[in-house]
C-alpha positions, 0 to 999 in steps of 0.5 A: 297657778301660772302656766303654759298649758291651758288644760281645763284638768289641769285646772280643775285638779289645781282647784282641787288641790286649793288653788285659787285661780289658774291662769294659761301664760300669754294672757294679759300680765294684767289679769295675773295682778288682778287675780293676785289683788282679788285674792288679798281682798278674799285673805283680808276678808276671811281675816276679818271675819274670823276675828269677829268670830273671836270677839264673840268670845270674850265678856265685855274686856276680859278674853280669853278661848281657853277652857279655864276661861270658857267656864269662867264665862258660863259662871259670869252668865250664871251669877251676874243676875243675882246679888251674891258677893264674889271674891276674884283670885289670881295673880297680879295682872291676869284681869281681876278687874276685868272680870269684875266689870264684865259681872257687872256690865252682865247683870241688872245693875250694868246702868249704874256706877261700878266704882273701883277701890284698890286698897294698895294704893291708898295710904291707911289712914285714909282708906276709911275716908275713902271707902266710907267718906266724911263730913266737914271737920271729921279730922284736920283737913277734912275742910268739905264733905266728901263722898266715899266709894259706897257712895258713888257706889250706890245702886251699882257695883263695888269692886274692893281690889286687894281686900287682904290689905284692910287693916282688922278694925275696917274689916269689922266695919265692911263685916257690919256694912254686909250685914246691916247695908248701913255706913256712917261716914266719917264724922257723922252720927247718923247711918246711911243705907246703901244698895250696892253689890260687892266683888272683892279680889285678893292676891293673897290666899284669904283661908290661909289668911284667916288661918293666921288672925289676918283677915275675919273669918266672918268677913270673908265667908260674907265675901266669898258666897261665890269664889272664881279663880283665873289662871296664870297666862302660862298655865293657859297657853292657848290664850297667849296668841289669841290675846295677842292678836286681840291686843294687835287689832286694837292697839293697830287701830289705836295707832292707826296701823296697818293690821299685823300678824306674827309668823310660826317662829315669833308665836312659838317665842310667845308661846315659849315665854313665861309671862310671869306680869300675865296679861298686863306684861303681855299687853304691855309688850305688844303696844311696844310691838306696834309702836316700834314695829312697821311691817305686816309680819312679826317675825322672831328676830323683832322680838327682842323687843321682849328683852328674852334669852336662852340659857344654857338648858335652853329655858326662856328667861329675861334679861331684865328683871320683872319689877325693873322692865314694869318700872320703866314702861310704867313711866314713859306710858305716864310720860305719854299720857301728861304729854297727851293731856297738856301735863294736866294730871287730872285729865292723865289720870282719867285717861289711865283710868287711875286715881288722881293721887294714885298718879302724883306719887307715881309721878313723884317716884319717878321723877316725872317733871310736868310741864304744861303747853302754853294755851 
């Protein structure tokens, strides 16, 4: 507060009513900015330590404050100790494999590999290949030995992304692999024992899936000794502003960007929104936030960024279809990856944290031309 009279009630009742500082009009204008500065600093502070107080909820990379996600903490610290076999539901883009890997950074394996095997992106004639791996000559272009996922696996975690989609006869040899804690690769005639903790997740209801001679009934009894489930983001909203300012922060200092904050109408727009891509859609939304967005406060107009309208009942939709807005995103990321790594794909793919392959046919599909800089 800024005034002409210079009366200590005055003051105090100011200090009351959450005034930070009173100053009598007349004094040195430099003490007004002083007080003004000091009162940023104080703001940046609090924010600070909020935030760190925010980060204490969350298992490693999977956040959350909601009361779904509170539980699903208090599971994680329950079960990461044991051996039990876990299958994580959910729709696409919610975290599944984050909360794999928060299980096993919890429990006693956390030291060893925790090795990721998306069933979807391998074709089906080689996922036996790359869960079990082969010997030299096992079939026509097996020209080296190659490990499998169990194999690197070993003393670790397995994480087995989209179970639902092994074909009936792998599903018999996962069923023995359970059962014995053997494997053959293949090729070979000798068995190999192995010690790895296996957590499966499936978009797919795999009871309805047993129900319908698609997935073993043995098999997934054998998988789902422990069961969690994680909600849509809209069925949890008091998760969508905290992700969005955990995704803020982070990717702010990624960019090396100022912090920024959304005001009320830009949260109530996020709030509002459906984010059928869950989290993923929601953290890919921000980084363009942060990439085209140069102030401090997000307001509601920057926001178009998310491609949104009303219609006539006024219900949120976008404008672009899901597949279509994930598409195009997905390939300018490829894009910035290949140019950040001097168009090598290997190197791309390891910064993606996706497989080698897996990164080719996206390239392919897309029509990604990969040039590479001199030196």
């Amino acid at each position: 507060m800024y005034s002409a009279y210079a009366d200590s009630h005055l003051g105090n009742e100011s200090a009351k009513l959450g005034v930070y500082d009173f100053l009598p009009k007349g004094e040195n204008i430099e003490l007004l900015f002083d007080s003004i500065e000091s009162i940023i600093q104080k703001y940046e502070i609090i924010t600070q330590q909020q935030f760190d107080a925010e980060y204490f909820k969350q298992k490693h990379n999977f956040v959350g404050v909601s009361e779904p996600i509170m539980n699903l903490f208090k599971t994680v610290d329950q079960v990461a100790a044991t051996n039990a076999r876990i299958l994580i539901s959910g729709e696409t883009g919610v975290g599944k494999n984050l909360l794999a890997e928060a299980i096993h950074q919890a429990s006693n394996r956390c030291d060893k590999p925790f090795v990721w095997l998306d069933c979807t992106t391998i074709p089906e004639n080689l996922l036996e290949s790359e869960l079990f791996g082969h010997e030299r000559g096992a079939f026509t272009g097996a020209d080296k030995k190659r490990l499998g996922r169990l194999a690197l696996a070993d003393k670790g975690t397995l994480f087995i992304d989209q179970i639902d989609d092994l074909s009936l006869s792998l599903q018999a040899k996962m069923l023995r692999l359970i059962e014995t804690g053997k494997f053959e690769p293949i090729g070979s005639n000798k068995e190999q024992e192995i010690d790895v903790r296996i957590i499966c997740a499936s978009l797919k209801d795999l009871k309805e899936q047993v129900g319908e001679k698609k997935f073993r009934e043995d098999l997934f009894y054998r998988i789902a000794q422990i069961e969690l489930f994680i909600p849509p983001l809209r069925h949890r909203k008091e998760d969508i502003t905290f992700l969005a300012r955990h995704f803020i922060r982070k990717l702010c200092l990624q960019y090396k960007k100022p912090t920024m904050e959304f005001s009320s109408d830009a949260k109530n727009i996020l709030l509002n929104y459906n984010w059928s891509g869950n989290v993923r859609e929601l953290q890919f939304f921000i980084e363009r936030l942060v990439i085209f967005i140069n102030k401090r406060l997000i307001q509601k107009s920057d926001l178009e960024l998310l491609q949104i309208s009303k219609d006539k009942e006024g219900m949120i939709n976008e404008i672009l279809p899901l597949r279509e807005a994930k598409q195009n995103f997905e390939k300018e990321y490829i894009i910035k990856a290949l140019i950040a790594n001097n168009g090598k794909v290997s190197a791309a793919a390891e910064q993606l944290q996706t497989d080698r392959t897996n990164l080719y046919k996206k390239i392919q599909f897309y029509g990604v031309k990969i040039e590479q800089a001199d030196g």
